[in-house]
N, C-alpha and C positions, 0 to 999 in steps of 0.2 A: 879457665872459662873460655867458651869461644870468640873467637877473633876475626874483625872485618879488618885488612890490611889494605892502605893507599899507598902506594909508591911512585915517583916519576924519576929514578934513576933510571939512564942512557937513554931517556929521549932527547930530543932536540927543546930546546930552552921552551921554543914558543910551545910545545904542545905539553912541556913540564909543568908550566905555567895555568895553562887550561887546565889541565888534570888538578893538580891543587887548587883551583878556584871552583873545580864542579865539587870534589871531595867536602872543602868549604863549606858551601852552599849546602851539599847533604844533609851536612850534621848541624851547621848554625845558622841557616838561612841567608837569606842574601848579603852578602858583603862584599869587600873589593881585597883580593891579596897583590899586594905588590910587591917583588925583586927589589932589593935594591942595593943590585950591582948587577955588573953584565955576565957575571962567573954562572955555569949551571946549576939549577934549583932541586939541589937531590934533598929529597923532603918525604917524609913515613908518618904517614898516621895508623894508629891503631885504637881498635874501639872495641869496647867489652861492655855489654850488658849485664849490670849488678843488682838486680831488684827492680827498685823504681829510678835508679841512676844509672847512668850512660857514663861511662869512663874512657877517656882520650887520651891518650901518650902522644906527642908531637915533636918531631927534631926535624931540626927547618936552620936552612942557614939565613941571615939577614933579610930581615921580611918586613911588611909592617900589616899589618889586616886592619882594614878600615869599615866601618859601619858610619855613613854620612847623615841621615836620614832614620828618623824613628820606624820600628818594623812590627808586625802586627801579625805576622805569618803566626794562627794556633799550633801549627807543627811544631815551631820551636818557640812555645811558650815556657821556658824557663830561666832560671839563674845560671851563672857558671859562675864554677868557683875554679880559680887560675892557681896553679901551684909551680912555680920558678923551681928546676929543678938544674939547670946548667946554662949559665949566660947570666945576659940581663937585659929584661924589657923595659918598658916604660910604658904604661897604662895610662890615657886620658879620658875622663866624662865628665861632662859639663865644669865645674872652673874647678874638677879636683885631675890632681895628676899622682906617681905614687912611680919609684922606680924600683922594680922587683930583682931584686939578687937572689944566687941559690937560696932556697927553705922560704921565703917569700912568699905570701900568698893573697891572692883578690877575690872578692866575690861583688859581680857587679850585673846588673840587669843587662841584660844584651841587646832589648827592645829600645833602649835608651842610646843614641850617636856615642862611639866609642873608636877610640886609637890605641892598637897596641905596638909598639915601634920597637923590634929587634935589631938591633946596629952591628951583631955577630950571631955567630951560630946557637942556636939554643937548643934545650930541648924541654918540654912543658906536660904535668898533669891538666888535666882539665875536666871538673867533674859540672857533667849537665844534673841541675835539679830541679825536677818538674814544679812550678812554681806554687802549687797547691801545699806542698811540702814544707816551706816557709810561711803556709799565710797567717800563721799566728804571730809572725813578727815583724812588725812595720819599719820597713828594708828600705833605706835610700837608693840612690844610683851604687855608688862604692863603696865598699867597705876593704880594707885592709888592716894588715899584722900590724900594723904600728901598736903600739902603747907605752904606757909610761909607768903603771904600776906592776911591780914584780908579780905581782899575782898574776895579772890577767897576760905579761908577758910566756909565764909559763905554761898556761893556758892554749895560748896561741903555739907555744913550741910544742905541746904535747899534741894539736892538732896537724903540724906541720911536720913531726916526727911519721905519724900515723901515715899520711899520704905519703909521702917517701916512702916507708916501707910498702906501702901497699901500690905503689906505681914500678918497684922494683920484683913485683912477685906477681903479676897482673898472670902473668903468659904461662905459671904453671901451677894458678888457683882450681879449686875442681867447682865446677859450675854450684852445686851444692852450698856455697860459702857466699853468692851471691849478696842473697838477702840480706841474711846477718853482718856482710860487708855495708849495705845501705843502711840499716840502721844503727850502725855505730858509727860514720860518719856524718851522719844528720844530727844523731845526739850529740856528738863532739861538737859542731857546728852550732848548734843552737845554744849551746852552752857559752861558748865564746861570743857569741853574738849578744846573748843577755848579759853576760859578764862586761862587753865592752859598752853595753847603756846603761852602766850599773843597776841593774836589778837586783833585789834585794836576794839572799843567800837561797832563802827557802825554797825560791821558783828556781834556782839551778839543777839540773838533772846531776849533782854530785856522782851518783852511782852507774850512769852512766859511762862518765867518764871512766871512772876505775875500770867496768866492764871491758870498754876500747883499750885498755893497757892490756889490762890480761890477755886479752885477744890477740893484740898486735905479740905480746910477748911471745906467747903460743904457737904463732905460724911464724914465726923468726927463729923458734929454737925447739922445732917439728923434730928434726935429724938428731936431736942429743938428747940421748937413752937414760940421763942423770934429770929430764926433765919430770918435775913431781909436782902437785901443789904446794906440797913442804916449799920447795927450790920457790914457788910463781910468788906464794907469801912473803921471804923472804926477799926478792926483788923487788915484791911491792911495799915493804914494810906494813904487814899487817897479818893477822892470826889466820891460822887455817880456816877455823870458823867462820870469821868475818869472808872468806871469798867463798866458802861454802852457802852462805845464808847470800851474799850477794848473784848468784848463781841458781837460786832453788826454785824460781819460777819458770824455770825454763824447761826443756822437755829432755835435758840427759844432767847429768854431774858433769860437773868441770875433770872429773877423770876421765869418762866418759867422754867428752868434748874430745881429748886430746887422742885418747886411741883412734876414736872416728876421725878426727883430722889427716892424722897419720894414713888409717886405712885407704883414704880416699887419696891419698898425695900416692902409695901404694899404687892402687888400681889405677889413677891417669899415665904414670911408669907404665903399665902392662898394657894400655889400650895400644891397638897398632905395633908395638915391639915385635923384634923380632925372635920368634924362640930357641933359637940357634946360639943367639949373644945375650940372653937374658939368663942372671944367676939370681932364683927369689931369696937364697938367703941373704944374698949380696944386697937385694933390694930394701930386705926387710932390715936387716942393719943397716944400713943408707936412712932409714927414714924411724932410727933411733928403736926398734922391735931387736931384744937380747938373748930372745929365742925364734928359733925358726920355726918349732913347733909351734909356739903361743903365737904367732903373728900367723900362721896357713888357721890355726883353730878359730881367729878372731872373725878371718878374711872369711871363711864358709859359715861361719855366724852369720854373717852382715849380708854377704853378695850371695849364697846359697850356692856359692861352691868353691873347691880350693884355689890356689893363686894359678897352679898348673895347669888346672881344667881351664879356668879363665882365659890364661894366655894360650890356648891349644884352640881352645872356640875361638877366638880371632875377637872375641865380644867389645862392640863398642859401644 
């Protein structure tokens, strides 16, 4: 998917500083980043548009970002949901506090005065959710992983596994996967969120969930040629059938799903490559295709023309 990249490596501290405070301000409106220490502040944001969500990867060394004052800017009228993936923050709103270790994650109003205080280097997901998206569910300032029952623990790991994976694969998704990336983190989301008010079973989007597994399973194990719905059942402990029928609403088969997954992970390989150092069977075995034929006849099915014409048009 495409990418807006913030960087302030080899500047001088103070305009390091500026540069992460206007980056800041971009994306979550007005607030205050402060250093804290005198060491330089080499700090990367990256930002992907996924549907109706904005996704943020952030590695920052010791910081705190401050929101002092309630904010009301409609540009960034949303929630964010904070995902600890290296370090450890410490999250404050109103008299709740919460400290986040790797897999940890927060979902908190941002309109709402807020402390996030890094004491070392970190590095964080951070998914904007346009706040319309939640308005069926009556959202305090904070909400965090905590719980107590095994259930809803697992719950929250199945949600916190998801973002992992998907903040580790951001930089070579094909724009195409957007969507259906936003809507299987909102239904994970929503589900955990109704789970941790105890709502009663039948309002949880059960099948959702399953859907984000399979999903997540699928672009995790794109590259291996042994990948089947036999094998996804299996993993999941459940019948072929049952992820067939879970799947039937949709507009291809869960086989289907996986060769276009592939296909497309194919083609971003080929955008811009050089054809000099590009080998398509090499590519096509790379992205788990056990024939070279069957993977050039798929590719001119789909994109209406072979892998080589592709990369000889330069097509992006």
């Amino acid at each position: 998917m495409k990418c807006a990249t913030h960087e302030t490596h080899g500047l001088p501290l103070r305009q390091q500083l500026q540069q992460w405070q206007s980056a800041s301000d971009h994306y979550f409106g007005p607030l205050q980043a402060q250093a804290m220490g005198d060491e330089p502040f080499d700090a990367r944001m990256k930002a992907w548009e996924a549907g109706a969500l904005r996704m943020l990867t952030i590695d920052a060394p010791a910081h705190r970002i401050l929101r002092d004052r309630a904010a009301s800017d409609p540009r960034h009228d949303s929630f964010k949901l904070l995902l600890q993936l290296k370090g450890v923050s410490e999250i404050r709103q109103r008299d709740a506090n919460f400290s986040l270790q790797p897999g940890d994650w927060s979902l908190y109003d941002p309109r709402v005065p807020y402390t996030i205080t890094s004491q070392e280097s970190i590095r964080q997901l951070v998914v904007q959710i346009p706040r319309g998206k939640l308005g069926h569910l009556p959202l305090g300032s904070l909400h965090t992983c905590e719980a107590d029952a095994p259930e809803l623990r697992a719950l929250h790991q199945v949600l916190s596994s998801f973002l992992g994976a998907l903040a580790a694969q951001l930089s070579t998704l094909p724009d195409t996967v957007g969507e259906p990336l936003s809507e299987t983190t909102l239904g994970l989301l929503a589900q955990a969120l109704q789970a941790q008010r105890g709502d009663a079973p039948e309002r949880m989007p059960l099948p959702e969930a399953m859907r984000a597994r399979v999903r997540q399973y699928i672009q995790s194990h794109l590259d291996d040629a042994d990948l089947t719905v036999e094998r996804i059942a299996q993993e999941m402990r459940c019948s072929k059938r049952y992820l067939h029928t879970l799947f039937q609403g949709e507009a291809h088969t869960l086989d289907r799903q996986i060769w276009l997954s592939r296909l497309e992970r194919c083609k971003q390989a080929l955008v811009g490559a050089n054809t000099s150092k590009v080998s398509i069977s090499a590519l096509a075995y790379r992205w788990g295709f056990n024939s070279n034929a069957h993977f050039c006849r798929l590719f001119k099915q789909e994109f209406g023309c072979t892998p080589s014409e592709f990369l000889k048009r330069g097509i992006h």
